[in-house]
N, C-alpha and C positions, 0 to 999 in steps of 0.2 A: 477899435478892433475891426478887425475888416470881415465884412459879409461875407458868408459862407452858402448861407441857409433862407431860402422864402417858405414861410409859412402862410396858407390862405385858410382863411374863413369858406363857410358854404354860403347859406341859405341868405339870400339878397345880392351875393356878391360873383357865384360862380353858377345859380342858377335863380331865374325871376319866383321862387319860393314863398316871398311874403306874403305875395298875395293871397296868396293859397293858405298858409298859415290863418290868415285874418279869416279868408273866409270858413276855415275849418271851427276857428276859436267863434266864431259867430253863430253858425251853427250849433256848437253843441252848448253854447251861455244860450241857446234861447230858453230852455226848458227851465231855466233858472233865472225867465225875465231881465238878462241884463241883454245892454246894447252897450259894443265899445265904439267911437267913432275913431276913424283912420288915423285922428291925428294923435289922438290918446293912445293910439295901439302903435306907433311908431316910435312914440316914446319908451317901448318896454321891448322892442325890438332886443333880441344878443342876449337874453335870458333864457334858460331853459321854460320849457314847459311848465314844470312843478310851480318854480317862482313867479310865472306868471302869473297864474292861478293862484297863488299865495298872495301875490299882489291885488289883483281885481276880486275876490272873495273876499279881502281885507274890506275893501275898498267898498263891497256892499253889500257887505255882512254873512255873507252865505257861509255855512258849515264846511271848513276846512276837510272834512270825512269824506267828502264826495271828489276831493282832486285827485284821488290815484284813479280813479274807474274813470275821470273825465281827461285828465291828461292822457291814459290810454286809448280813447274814440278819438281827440284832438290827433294824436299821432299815427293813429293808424289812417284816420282822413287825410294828412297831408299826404302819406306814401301813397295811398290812392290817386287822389287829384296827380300829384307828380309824375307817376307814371302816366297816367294818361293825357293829361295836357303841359307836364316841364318844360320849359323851354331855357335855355343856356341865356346866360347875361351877356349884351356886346361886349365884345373886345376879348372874349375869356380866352379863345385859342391865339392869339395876337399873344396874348400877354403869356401862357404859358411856353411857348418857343420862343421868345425873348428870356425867359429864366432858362430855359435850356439850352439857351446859346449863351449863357453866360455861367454854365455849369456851375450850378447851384442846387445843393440839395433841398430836397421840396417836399413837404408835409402838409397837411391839412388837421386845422382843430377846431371843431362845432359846437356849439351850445345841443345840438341835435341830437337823438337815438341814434347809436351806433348802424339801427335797422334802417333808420329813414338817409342815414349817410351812404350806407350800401344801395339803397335803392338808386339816388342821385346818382350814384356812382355807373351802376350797371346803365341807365336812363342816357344819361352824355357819354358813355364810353371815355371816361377820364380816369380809370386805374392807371394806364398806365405813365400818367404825372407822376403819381404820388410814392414815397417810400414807406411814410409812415400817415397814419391817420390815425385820429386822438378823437373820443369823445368825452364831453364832459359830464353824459347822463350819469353815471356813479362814483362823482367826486361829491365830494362832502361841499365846494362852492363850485356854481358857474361863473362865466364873466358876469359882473370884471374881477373876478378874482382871479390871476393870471396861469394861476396850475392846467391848466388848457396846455398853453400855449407853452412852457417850462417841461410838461410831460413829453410835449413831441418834440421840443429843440433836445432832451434826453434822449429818446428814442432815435433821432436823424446822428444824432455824438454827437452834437454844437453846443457851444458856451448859447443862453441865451443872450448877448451883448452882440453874439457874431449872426442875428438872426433879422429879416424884416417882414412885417407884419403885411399881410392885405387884410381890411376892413372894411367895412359899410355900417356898422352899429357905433353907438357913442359907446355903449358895452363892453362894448371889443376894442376899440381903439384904448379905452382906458386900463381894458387888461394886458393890452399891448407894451402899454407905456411900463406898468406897473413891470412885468416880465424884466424892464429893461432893454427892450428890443425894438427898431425902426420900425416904424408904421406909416404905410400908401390907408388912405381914406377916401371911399368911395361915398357920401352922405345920398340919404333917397334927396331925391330935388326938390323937395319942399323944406327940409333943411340944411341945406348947402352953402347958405352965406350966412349960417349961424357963426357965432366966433368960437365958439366951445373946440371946435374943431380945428385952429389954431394950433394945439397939443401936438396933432402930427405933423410927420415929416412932409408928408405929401399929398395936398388936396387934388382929389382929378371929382370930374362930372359925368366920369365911365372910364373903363378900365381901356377901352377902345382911346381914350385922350393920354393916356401915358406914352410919354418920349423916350427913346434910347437912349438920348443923351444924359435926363434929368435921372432915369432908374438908374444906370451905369454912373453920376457920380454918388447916390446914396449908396451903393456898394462900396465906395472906399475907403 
């Protein structure tokens, strides 16, 4: 089926987010004694918030009662830090005028708060990319379960089969695949010659390393 539709991911991929993320989830796990290290927190990248916290509370032991009041300071922290120090990830304005010269309808779906996706939004001035924007704070799964990503190839009118995916999480990439839909993978550099990452169509090292020629034949 031929491309129609690029759907992108936000937070690591169209702005440098994580870090900000880690250092938020840091800050507010202190009061509760834990410490995650970078490389453990990379692996739980592409989840929402809740499941995060679901996870590392599992993980040691802490009273699941406490993740709506901490997920809510986690998120209100990142839209802070982001607005005042965001910064756009290379390649990001490269790579959306290449989808726009290849007239493509274009959507965005996050693991994110719809709040903290408006924020990024207004922060880079990229509204005017996007047609539809999906988040996955009040679905019943986040990635990798691929209803993200199926909600807004709905919303843009595309078969999900006629859609390709931008990623940077292993999360994302697997709710990509799951959707049925092509997937570009951005891996952070510390996981980049993993093989997991095999699954997609296209491994780049920044979204600034994608060619004309390689995006233009995944569209056909």
């Amino acid at each position: 089926m031929k491309t129609t539709t690029a759907i992108f991911d936000m937070d690591g991929l169209l702005i440098d987010s994580e870090p900000l993320w880690y250092e938020a989830a840091q800050e507010c796990l202190q009061k509760f004694g834990m410490t995650i290290g970078e490389e453990q927190y990379v692996e739980t990248t592409g989840l929402r918030t809740k499941e995060f916290l679901q996870h590392w509370f599992g993980v040691s032991d802490i009273d699941h009662a406490h993740i709506p009041k901490t997920e809510k300071k986690i998120t209100d922290l990142v839209i802070a830090k982001v607005m005042e120090s965001g910064t756009m990830m290379e390649g990001v304005n490269e790579v959306m005028e290449m989808v726009k010269q290849s007239s493509l309808k274009v959507g965005l779906a996050s693991s994110s708060p719809l709040a903290l996706i408006k924020a990024v939004l207004a922060k880079t001035k990229m509204e005017q990319y996007f047609s539809a924007i999906c988040s996955a704070e009040f679905l019943p799964f986040g990635k990798p379960n691929p209803q993200v990503f199926i909600n807004c190839a709905i919303e843009l009118g595309s078969h999900p089969a006629a859609c390709i995916c931008f990623e940077d999480s292993f999360n994302g990439m697997i709710a990509a695949k799951a959707a049925r839909m092509k997937c570009i993978v951005v891996p952070h550099p510390d996981q980049y010659h993993q093989e997991r990452w095999n699954i997609a169509d296209l491994k780049l090292d920044s979204l600034r390393s994608l060619d004309a020629h390689d995006f233009n034949a995944l569209l056909a």
